[in-house]
Each structure stands twice: as structure tokens, then as C-alpha cells.
TORTI-134399 format. One record per residue: residue number from 1; x, y, z of N, C-alpha, C, CB in turn. Coordinates in steps of 0.1 Angstrom, whole numbers, always signed. Atoms other than C-alpha are relative to their C-alpha. Glycine has a CB too. Example, Ala and Ser with C-alpha at 12.3 -4.5 7.8 and 13.67 -1.06 7.14 Angstrom:
BEGIN
  num    n_x    n_y    n_z   ca_x   ca_y   ca_z    c_x    c_y    c_z   cb_x   cb_y   cb_z
    1     +9    -12     +0   +123    -45    +78     +9    +12     +0    -10     +0    +12
    2     -9    -11     +0   +137    -11    +71     -8    +11     +8     +4     +5    -14
***
This chain:
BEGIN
  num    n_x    n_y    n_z   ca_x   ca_y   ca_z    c_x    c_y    c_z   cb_x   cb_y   cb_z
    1     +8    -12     +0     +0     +0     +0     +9    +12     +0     -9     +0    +12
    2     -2    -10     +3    +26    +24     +7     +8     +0    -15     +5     +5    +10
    3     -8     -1    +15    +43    +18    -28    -13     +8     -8     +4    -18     -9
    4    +15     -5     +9     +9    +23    -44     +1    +11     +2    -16     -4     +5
    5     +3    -17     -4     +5    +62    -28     +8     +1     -7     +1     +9    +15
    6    -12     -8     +5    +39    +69    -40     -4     +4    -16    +15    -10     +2
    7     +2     +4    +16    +29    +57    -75    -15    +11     -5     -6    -22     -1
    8    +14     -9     +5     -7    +74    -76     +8    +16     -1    -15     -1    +14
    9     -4     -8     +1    +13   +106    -64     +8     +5    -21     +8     -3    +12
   10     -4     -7     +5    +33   +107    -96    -10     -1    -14    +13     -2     +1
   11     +9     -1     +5     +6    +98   -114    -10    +12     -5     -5     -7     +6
   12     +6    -10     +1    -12   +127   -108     +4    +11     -5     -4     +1     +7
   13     -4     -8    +12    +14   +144   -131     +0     -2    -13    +10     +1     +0
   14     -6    +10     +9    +12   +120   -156     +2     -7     -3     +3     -1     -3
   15     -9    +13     +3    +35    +95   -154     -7    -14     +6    +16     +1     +6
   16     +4    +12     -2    +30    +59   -151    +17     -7     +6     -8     -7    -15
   17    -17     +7     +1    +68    +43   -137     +1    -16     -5     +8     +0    +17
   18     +4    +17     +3    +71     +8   -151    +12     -7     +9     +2     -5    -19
   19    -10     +3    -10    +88    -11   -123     +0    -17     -2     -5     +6    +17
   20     +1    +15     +5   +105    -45   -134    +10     -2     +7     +0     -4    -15
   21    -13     +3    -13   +128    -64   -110    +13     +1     -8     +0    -18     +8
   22    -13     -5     +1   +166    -56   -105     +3     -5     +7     +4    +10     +0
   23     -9     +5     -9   +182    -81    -91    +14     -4     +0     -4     -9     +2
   24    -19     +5     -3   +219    -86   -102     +4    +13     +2    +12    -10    -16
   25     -7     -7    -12   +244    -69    -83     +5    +10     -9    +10     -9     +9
   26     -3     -9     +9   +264    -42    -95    +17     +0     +7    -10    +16     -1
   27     -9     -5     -9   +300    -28    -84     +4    +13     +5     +9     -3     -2
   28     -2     -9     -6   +290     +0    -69    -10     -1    +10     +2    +11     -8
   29     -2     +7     -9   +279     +0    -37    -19     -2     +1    +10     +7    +13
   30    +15     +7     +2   +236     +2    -46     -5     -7     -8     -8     +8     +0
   31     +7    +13     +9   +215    -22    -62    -13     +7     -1     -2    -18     +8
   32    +10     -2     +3   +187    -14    -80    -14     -4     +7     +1     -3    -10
   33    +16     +9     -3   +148    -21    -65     -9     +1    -14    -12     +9    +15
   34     +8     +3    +14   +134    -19   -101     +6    +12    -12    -20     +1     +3
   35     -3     -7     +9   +136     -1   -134    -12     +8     +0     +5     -6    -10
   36     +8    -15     +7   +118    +35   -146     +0     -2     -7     +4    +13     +0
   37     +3     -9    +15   +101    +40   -174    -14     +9     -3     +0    -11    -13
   38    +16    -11     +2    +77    +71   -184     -5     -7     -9     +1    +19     -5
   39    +15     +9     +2    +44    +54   -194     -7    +10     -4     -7     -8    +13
   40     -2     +6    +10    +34    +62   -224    +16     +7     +1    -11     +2    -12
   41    -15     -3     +4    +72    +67   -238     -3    +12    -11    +10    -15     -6
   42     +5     -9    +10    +66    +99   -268    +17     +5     -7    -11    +14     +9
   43    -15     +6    +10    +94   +106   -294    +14     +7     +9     +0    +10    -20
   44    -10    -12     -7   +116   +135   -267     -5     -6    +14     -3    +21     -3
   45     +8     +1    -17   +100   +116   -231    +20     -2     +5    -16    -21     +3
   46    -13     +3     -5   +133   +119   -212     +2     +1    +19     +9    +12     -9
   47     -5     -3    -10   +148   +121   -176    +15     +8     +4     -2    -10     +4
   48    -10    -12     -1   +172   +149   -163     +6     +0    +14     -5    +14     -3
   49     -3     -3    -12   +198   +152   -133     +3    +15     +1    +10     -9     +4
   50     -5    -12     -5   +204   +184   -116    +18     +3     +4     -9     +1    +13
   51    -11     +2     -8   +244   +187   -108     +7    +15     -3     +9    -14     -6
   52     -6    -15     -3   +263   +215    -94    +18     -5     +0     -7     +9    +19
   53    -18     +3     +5   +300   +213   -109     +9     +8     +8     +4     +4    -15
   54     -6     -6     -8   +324   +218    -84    +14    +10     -5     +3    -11     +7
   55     -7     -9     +3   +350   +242    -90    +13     -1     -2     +0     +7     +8
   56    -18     +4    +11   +378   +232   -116     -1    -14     -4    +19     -1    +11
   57     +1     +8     +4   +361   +205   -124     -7     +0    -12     -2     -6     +7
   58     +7     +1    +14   +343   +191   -159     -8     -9     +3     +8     -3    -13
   59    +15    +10     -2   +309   +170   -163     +9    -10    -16    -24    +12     -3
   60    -10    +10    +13   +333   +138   -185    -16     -9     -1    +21    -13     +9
   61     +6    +10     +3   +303   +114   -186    -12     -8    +13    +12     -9     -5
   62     +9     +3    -15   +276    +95   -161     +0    -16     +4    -17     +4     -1
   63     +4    +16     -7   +269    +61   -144    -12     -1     +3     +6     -4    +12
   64    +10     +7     -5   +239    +42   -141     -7    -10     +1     -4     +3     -2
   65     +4    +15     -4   +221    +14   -131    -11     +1    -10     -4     -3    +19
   66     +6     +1    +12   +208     +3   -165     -9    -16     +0    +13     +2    -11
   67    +12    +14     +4   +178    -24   -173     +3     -6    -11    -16     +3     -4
   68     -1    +15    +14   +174    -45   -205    +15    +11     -6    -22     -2    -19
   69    -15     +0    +12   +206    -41   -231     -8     -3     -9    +15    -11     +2
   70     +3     +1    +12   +183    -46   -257     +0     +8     -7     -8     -3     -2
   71     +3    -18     +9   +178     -9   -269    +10     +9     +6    -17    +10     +4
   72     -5     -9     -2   +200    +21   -268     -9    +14     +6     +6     +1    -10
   73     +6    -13     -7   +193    +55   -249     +9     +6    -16     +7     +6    +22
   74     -7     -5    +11   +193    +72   -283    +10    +16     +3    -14     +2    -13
   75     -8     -9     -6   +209   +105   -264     +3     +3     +8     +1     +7     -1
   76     -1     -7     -9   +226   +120   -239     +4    +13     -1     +5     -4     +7
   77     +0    -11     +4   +224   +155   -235     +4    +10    +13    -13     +1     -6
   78     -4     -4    -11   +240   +182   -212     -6    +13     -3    +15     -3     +3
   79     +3    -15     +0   +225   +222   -208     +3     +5    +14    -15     +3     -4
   80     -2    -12    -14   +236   +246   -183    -16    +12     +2    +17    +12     -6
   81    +10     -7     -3   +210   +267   -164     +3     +2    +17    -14     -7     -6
   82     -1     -7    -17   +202   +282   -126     -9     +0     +4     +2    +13     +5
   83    +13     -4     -6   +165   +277   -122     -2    -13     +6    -12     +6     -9
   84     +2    +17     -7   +147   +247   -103     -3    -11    -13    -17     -2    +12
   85     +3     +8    +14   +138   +230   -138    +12     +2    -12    -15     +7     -6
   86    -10     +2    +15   +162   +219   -167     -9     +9    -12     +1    -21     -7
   87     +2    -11    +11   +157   +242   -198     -5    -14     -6    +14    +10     -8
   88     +2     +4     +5   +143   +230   -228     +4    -12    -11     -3     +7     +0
   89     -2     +3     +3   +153   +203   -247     +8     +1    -14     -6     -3     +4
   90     -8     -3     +9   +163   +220   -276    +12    +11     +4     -8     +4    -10
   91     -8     -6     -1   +184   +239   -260    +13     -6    +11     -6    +12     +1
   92    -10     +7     -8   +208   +213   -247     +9     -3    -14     -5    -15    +11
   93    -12     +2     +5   +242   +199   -261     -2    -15     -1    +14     +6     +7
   94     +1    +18     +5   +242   +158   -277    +16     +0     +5     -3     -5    -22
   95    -12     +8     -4   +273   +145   -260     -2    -16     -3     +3     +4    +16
   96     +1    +19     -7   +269   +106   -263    -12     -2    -10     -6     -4    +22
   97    +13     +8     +6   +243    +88   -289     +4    -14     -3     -6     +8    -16
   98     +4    +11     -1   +229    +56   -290     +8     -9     +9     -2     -5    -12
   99     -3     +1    -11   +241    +50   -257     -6    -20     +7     -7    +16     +6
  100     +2     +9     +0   +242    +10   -248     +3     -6    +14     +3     -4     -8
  101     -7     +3    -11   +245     -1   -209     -1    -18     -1     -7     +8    +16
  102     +2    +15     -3   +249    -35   -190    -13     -4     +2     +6     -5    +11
  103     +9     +0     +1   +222    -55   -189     -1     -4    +21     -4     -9    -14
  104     +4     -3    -13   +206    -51   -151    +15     +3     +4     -9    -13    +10
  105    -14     -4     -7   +240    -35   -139     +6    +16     +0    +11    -10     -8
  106     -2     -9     +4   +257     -6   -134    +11     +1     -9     +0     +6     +7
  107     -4     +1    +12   +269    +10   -164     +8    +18     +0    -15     -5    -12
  108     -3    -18     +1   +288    +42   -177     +7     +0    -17    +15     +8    +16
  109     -5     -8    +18   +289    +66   -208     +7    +11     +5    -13     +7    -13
  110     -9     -8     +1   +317    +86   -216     -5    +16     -6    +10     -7     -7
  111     +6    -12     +7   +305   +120   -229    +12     +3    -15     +0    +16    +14
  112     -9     -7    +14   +322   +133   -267    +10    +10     +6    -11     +8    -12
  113    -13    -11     -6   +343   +163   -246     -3     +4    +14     +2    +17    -10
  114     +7     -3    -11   +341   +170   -210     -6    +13     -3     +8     +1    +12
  115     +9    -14     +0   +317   +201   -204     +2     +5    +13    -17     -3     -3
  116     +4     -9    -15   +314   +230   -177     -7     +8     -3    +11     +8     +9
  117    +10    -11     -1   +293   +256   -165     +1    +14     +6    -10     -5     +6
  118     -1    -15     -7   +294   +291   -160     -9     +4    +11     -1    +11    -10
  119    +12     -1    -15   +262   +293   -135     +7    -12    +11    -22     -6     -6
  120     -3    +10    -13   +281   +260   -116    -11     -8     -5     -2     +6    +18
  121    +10     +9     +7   +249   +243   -132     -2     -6    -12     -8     +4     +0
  122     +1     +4    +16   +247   +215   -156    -14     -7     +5    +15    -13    -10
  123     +9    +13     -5   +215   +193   -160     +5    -11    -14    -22     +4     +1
  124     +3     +9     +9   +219   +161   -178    -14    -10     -5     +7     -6     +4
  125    +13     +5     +8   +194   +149   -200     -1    -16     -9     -3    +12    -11
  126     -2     +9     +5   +191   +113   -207    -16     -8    -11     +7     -7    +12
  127    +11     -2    +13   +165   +104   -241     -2    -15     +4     +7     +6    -21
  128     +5    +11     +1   +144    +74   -240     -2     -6    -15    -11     +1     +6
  129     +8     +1    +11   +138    +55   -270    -15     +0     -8     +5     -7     -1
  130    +17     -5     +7   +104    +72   -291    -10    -15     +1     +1     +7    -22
  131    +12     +6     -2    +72    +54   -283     +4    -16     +3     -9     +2    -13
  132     -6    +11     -8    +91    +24   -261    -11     -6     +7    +11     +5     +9
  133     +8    +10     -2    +69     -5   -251     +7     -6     +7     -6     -7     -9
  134     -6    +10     -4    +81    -23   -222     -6    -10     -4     +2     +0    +12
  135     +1    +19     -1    +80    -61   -219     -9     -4     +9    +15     -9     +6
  136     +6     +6     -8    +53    -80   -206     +9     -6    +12     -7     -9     -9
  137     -3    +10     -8    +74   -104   -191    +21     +8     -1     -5    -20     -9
  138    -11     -6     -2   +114    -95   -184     +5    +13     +4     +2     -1     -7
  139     -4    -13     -9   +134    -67   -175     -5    +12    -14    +23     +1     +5
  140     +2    -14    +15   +123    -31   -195    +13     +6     +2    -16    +15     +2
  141    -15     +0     +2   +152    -11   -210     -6    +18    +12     +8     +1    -23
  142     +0    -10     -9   +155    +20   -185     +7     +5    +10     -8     +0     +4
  143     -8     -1    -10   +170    +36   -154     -3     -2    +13     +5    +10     +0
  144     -1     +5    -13   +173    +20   -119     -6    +12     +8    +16     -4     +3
  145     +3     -9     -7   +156    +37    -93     -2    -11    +16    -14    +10     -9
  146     +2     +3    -10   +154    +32    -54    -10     +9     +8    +11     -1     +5
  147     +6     -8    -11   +130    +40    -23    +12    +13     +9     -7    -13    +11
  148     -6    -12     -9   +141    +75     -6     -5     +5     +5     +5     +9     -4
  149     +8     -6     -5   +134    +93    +18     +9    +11     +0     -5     -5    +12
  150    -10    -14     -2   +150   +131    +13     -1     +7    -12    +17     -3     +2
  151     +2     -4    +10   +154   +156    -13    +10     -8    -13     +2    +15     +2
  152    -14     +2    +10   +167   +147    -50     -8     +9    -10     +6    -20     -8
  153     +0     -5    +13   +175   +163    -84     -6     -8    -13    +14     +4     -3
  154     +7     +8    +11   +154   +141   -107     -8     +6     -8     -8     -9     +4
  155    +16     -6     +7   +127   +154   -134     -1    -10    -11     -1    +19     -7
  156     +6     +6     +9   +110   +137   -158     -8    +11    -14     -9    -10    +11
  157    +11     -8    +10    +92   +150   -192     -2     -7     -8     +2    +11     -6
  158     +7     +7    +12    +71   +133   -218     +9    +10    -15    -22     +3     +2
  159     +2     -7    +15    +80   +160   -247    +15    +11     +4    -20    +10     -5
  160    -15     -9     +0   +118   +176   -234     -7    +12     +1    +13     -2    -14
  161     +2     -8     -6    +99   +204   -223     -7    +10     +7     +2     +1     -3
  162     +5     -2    -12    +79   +207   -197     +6    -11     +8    -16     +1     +0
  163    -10     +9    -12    +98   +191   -168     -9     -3    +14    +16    +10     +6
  164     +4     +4    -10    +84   +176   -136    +11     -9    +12    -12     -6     -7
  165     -8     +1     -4   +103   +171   -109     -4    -19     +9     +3    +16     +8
  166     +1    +12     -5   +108   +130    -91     -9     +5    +12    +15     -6     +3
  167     +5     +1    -16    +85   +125    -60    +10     -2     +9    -10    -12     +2
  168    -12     +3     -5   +109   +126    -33     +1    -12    +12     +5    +14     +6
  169     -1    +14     -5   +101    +91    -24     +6     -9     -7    -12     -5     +1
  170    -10    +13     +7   +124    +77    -50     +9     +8     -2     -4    -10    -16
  171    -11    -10     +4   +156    +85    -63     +9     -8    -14    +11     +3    +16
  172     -4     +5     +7   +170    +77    -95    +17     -5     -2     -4     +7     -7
  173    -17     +2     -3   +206    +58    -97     +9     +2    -12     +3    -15     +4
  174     -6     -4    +12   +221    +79   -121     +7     +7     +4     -5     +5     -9
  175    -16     -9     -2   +255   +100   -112     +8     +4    -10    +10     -7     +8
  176    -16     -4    +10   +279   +123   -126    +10     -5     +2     +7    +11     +1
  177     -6     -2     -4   +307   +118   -133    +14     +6     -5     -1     -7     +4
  178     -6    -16     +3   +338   +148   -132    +14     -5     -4     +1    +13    +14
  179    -17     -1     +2   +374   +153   -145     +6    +12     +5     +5     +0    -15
  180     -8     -9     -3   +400   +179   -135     -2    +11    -16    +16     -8     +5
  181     +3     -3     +9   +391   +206   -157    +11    +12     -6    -12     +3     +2
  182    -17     -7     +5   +421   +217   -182     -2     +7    -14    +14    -16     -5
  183     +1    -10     +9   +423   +238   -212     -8     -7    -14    +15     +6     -2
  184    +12     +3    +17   +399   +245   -244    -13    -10     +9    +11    -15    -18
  185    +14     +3     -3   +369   +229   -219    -11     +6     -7     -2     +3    +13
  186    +15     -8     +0   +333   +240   -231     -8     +2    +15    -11     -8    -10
  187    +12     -6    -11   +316   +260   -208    -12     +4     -3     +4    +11     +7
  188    +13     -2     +7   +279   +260   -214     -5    +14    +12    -12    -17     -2
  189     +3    -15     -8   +263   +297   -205    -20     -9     +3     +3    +22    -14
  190    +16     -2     -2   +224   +294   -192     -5     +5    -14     -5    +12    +12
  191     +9     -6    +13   +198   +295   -218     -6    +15     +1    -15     -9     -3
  192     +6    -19     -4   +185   +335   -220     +8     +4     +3    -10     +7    +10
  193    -10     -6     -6   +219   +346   -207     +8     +6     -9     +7     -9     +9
  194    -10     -4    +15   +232   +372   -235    +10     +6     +5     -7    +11    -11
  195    -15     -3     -6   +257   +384   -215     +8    -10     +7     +0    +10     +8
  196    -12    +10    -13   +287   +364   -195    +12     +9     -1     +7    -22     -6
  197    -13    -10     -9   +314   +381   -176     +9     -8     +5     -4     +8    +13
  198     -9    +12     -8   +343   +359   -167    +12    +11     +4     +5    -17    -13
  199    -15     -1    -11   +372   +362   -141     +8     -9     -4     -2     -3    +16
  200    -14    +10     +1   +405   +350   -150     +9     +4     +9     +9     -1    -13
  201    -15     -4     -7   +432   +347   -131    +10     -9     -4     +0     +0    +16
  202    -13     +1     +7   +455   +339   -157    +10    +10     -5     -2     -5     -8
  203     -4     -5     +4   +481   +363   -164     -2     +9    -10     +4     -4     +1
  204     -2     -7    +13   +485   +369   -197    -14     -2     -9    +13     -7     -7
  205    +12     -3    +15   +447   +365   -210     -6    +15     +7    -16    -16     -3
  206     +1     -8     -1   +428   +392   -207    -12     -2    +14     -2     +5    -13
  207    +10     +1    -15   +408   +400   -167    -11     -1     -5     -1    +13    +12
  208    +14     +3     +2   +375   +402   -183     -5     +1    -11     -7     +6     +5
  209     +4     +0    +12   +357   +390   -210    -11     -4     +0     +6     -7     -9
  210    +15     +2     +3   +322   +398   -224    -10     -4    -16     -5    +13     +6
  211     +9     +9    +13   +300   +379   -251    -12     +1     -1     +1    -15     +1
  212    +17     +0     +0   +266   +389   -263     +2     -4    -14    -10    +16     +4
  213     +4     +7    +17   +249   +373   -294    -17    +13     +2     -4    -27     -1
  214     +9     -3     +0   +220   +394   -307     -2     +4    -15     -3     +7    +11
  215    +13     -4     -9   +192   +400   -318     -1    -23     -1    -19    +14    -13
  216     +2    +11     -1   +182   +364   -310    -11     -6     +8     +9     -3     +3
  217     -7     +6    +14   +167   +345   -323     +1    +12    -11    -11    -15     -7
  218    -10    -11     +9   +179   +360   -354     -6     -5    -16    +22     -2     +3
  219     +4     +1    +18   +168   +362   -395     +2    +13     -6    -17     -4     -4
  220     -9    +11     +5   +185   +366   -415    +17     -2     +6     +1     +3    -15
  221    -13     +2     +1   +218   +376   -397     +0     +5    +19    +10    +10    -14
  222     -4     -2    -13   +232   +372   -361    +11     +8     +7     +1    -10     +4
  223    -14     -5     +4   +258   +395   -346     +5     -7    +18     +1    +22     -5
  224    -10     +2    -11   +284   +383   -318    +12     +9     +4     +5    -11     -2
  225     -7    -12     -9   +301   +408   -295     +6     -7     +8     -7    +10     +7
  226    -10     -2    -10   +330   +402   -283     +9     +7     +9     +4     -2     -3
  227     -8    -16     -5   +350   +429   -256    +11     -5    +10    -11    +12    +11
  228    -13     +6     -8   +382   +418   -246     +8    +17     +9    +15     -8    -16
  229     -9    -12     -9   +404   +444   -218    +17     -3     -8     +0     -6    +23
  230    -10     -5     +8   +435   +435   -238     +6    -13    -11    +11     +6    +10
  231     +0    +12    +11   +448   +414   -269     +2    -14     +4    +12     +3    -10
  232     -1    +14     -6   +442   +377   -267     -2     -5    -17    -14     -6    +13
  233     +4    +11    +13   +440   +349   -295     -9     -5     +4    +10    -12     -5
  234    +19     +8     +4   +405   +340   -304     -2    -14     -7     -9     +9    -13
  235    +11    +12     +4   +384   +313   -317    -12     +1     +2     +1    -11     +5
  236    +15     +0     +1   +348   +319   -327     -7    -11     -9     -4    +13     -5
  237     +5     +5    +11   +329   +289   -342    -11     -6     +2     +7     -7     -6
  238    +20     +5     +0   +291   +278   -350     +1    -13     -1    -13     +5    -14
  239     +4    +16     +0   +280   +241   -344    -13     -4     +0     +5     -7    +11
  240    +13     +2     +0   +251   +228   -348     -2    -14    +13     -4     -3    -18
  241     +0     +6    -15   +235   +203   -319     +6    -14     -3    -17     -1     +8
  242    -10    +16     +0   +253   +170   -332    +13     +4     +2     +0    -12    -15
  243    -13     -4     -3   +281   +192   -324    +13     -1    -10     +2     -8    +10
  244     -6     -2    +10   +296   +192   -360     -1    +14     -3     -4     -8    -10
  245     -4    -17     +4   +312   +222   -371     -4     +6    -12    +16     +3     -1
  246     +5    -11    +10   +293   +247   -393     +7     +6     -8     -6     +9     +4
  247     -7    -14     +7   +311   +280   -396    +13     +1     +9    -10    +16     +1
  248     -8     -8    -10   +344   +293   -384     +2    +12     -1    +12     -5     +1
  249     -3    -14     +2   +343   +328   -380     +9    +11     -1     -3     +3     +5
  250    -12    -10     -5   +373   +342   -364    +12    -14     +3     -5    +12    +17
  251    -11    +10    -12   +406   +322   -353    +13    +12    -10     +3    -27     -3
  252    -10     -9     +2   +437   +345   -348     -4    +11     +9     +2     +4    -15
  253     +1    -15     -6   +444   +380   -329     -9     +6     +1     +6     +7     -3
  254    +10    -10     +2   +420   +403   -319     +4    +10    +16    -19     -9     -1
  255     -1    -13     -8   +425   +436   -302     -9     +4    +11     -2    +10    -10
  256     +6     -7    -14   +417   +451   -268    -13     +4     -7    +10    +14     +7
  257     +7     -5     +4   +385   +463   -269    -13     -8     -6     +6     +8     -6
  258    +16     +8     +7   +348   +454   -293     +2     -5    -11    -13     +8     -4
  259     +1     +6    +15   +350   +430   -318    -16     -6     -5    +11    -15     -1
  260    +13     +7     +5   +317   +424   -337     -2     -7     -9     -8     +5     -2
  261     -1    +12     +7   +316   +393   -360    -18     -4     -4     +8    -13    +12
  262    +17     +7    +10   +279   +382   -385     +5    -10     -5     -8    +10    -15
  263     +3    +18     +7   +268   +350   -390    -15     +4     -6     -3    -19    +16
  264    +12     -1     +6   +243   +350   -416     -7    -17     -4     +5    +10    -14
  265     +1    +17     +0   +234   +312   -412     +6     -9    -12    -16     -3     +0
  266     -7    +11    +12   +256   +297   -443    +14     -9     +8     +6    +11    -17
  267     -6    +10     -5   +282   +270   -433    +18     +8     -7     -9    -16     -7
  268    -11     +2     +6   +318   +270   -446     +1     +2    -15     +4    -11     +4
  269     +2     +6    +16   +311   +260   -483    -11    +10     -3     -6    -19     -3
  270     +7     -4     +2   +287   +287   -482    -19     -3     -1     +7     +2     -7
  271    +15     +7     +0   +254   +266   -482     -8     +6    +12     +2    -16     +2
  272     +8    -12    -12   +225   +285   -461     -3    -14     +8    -19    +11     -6
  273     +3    +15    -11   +216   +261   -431    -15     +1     +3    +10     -2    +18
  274    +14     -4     -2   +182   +253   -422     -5     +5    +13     -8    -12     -3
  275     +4     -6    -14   +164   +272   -391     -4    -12    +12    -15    +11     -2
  276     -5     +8    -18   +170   +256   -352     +7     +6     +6     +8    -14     +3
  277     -4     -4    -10   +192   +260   -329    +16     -7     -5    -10     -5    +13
  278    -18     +5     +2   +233   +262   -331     +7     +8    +10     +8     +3    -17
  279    -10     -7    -17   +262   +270   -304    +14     +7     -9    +11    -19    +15
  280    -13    -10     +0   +287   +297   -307     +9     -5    +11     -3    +16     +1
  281    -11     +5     -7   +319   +284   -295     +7    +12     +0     +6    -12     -5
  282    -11    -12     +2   +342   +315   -282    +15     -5    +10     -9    +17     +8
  283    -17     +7     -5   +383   +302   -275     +6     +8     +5    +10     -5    -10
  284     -8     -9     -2   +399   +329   -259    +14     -4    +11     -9    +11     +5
  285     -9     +4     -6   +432   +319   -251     -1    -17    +11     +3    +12     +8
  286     +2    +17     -7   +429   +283   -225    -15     +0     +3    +10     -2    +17
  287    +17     -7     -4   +392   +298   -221     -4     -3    -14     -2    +19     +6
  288     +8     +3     +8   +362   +280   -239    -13     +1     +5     +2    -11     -5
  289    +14     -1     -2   +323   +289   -237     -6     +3     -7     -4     +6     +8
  290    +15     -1    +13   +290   +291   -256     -9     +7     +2     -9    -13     -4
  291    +12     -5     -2   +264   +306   -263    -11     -4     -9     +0    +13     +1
  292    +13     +7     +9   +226   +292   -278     -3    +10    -14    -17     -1    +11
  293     +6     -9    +12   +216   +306   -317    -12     -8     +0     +9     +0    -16
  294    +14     +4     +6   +184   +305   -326     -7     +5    -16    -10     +6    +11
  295     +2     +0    +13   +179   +303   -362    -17     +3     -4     +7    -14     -5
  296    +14     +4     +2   +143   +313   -374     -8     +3    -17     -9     +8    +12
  297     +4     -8    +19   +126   +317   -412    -15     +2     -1     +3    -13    -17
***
């Protein structure tokens, strides 16, 4: 009976959890009591952790206590943000696809480049596979979850964007986990955040550097502002969310002071790109961070 309440509780957001035994062991030190899955599954139904990146560190990849091995988690996805809810789905970063754990065990993916955050906030976003049917009978493919009693960073969403946060009667067994964080990192800025202000305390780059993209979103042409305090070597370049390189705008010297740089959405080869969403990558000396484009026609 008290499983049931718990269950009706999240019910009454929505969800349905599909809970299928987890019994082999793992080597880390919890064991699954069953697997999660959002009920119905829809093509973006995902689950997201909350993690606050400690200070000189990078978000390299996660661990989790994984169900069936029959199917892949077709993404994982990282976005920086500051509020109680993960941003929108399209406005995260694809690190990791078609993502394959052990079967009932724990498991870990590596991410494509470590990531950081300028708010201290990443959420990770892990993708279910679109309109997923557990198993009558056997384990379903999904992530490990246990009874809790205390707060956690869990949310859940049918459609990547509207988020709903775990009942804080379970807790999902999913973890970061960090590297020592060394040069050329990406640092993902908050979604809506057209400005960032960074502190170095590296010598020879420049004390402060500010980055606005506007108007945004943007048609037909976006401009990026750069304002360095004194000459550094740059790197400005557009990606799109599989994280292949578009445009490169700038690489080489740039002068104390306002540099302003247009992207008119064409690629390298000149070809126009089609309207979504793409990351400005800005390199300034051992210093790497982004910011979201929003392409619209």
C-alpha cells in the first residue's frame, strides 16, 4: 500500500513508472529495486539530473544502473542553467548517442568532450527510446531507481519540455561523473543569458571577457560581440547540436576592446543552413564557452 500512494502521487502528473525487477548486483555499492520508465514513452520523453559542478572540475560522462541491453538510450544530453527546472530540450548539447549499458547492472557513458558551467549548473538529460513498449514479461530497457526518503534532483518529461520534478520518495541511480578541468573545456552559459562576464586569473589573458549574441533568435543575420580588456588569440565557431562544425568565424588575434563578428546562417562552403538551434563556440586563449543561436525563417 505504501508503494501504491507513492505511484498514484506521480501519477497525478502524468506518469505511469514501469517497475520491473533488478536483481543482479552491481560494483558500486547500490542495487537497483526496479527499473523506470515514463508510461506512455513519446518521441523526446526523457529524464534529467540536476548537478552543481564543483570548482575546476568538468561533467566527463555518467553512471547508471541500466535495465534491458536490448535498446539504446538514443541521447545524452548536457545544458547549463540556474533555475529549479532543466531548460528545454532543444536547447541542450548531444554529447553521447545511442548509448548501450549492461544488462541489469551498473553501467557508464563517456561524454564526446568534458563540459562546464558558468552558472556551476549542468542538468543532464538522458533520451528514451520514441514510443518504447516495455516487456510483458522481463526486464524493461531504463534507469534503476530506489526508495528514498530526502530531497533529489530528478525530473522527468514526456516531450523535453515541460519538466516535472521526481516525487521525493524515489531516487534515480544515475550520477555524474567529473574530471579535473584543463584547457579549451566548453563551458555552457544558461539559456537567455546574453551576456557572461568571466574572471581569470590567468596572467596573460585578458581579466575580463564579455560575449553577447543578438538579436536572438535572429533572421537573417546574427551579430556576436565580443569585448576583450586586452589582446588575446581567439576562436569563434558555430556548431550545430550533433556538435559538427558549421562556420568558423574568427581564429587569430583580436584587439583590446569590441570585436563584432555576423553569421548569416551559411556554413563554410557557403550553403544556407536550415532554421534551429546552433552553439557559438568562443576560444579565448585556455578559455572556452557558448552561447545558444536560434535560427528562425
Amino acid at each position: 500500500m505504501k508503494i501504491w500512494c507513492k505511484i498514484i502521487i506521480i501519477l497525478a502528473i502524468g506518469f505511469t513508472p514501469i517497475f520491473a525487477s533488478a536483481d543482479g548486483g552491481s560494483d558500486l555499492a547500490t542495487v537497483a529495486e526496479g527499473i523506470a520508465v515514463i508510461n506512455p514513452v513519446h518521441e523526446r520523453s526523457c529524464i534529467a539530473l540536476r548537478v552543481d559542478v564543483p570548482a575546476g572540475k568538468a561533467l566527463s560522462g555518467i553512471q547508471w544502473f541500466n535495465g534491458s541491453s536490448d535498446l539504446a538510450f538514443p541521447r545524452i544530453l548536457v545544458a547549463s542553467g540556474s533555475d529549479d527546472l532543466p531548460p528545454v530540450y532543444d536547447s541542450a548539447v548531444v554529447l553521447a548517442e545511442q548509448v548501450i549499458g549492461q544488462e541489469n547492472a551498473w553501467s557508464e557513458a563517456e561524454f564526446s568532450e568534458p563540459v562546464a558551467s558558468l552558472s556551476g549548473t549542468l542538468f543532464v538529460i538522458l533520451q528514451y527510446p520514441a514510443f518504447y513498449v516495455p516487456p510483458e514479461d522481463g526486464v524493461s530497457m531504463g534507469v534503476g531507481y530506489r526508495e528514498f526518503d530526502g530531497e533529489n534532483s530528478y525530473y522527468l518529461s514526456r516531450d523535453g519540455d515541460k519538466w516535472y520534478r521526481l516525487s521525493s520518495n524515489y531516487d534515480f541511480l544515475l550520477n555524474p561523473v567529473y574530471v579535473d578541468r584543463g584547457a579549451n573545456v566548453v563551458a555552457l552559459s544558461a539559456p537567455g543569458a546574453e551576456v557572461v562576464e568571466l574572471d581569470l586569473d590567468t596572467s596573460d589573458l585578458p581579466t575580463k571577457t564579455s560575449f553577447r549574441v543578438y538579436p536572438n533568435p535572429f533572421n537573417p543575420e546574427i551579430k556576436l560581440k565580443l569585448e576583450l580588456k586586452q589582446t588575446a588569440q581567439c576562436e569563434l565557431k558555430i556548431y550545430d547540436l550533433k556538435g559538427r562544425l558549421v562556420k568558423r568565424l574568427h581564429s587569430g588575434s583580436l584587439p583590446a576592446g569590441t570585436t563584432v563578428l555576423r553569421w548569416g546562417g551559411r556554413d563554410d562552403g557557403g550553403r544556407k543552413m536550415s532554421s534551429g538551434v546552433y552553439w557559438a563556440k568562443v576560444s579565448v586563449g585556455d578559455l572556452s564557452f557558448t552561447e545558444r543561436l536560434i535560427m528562425i525563417k
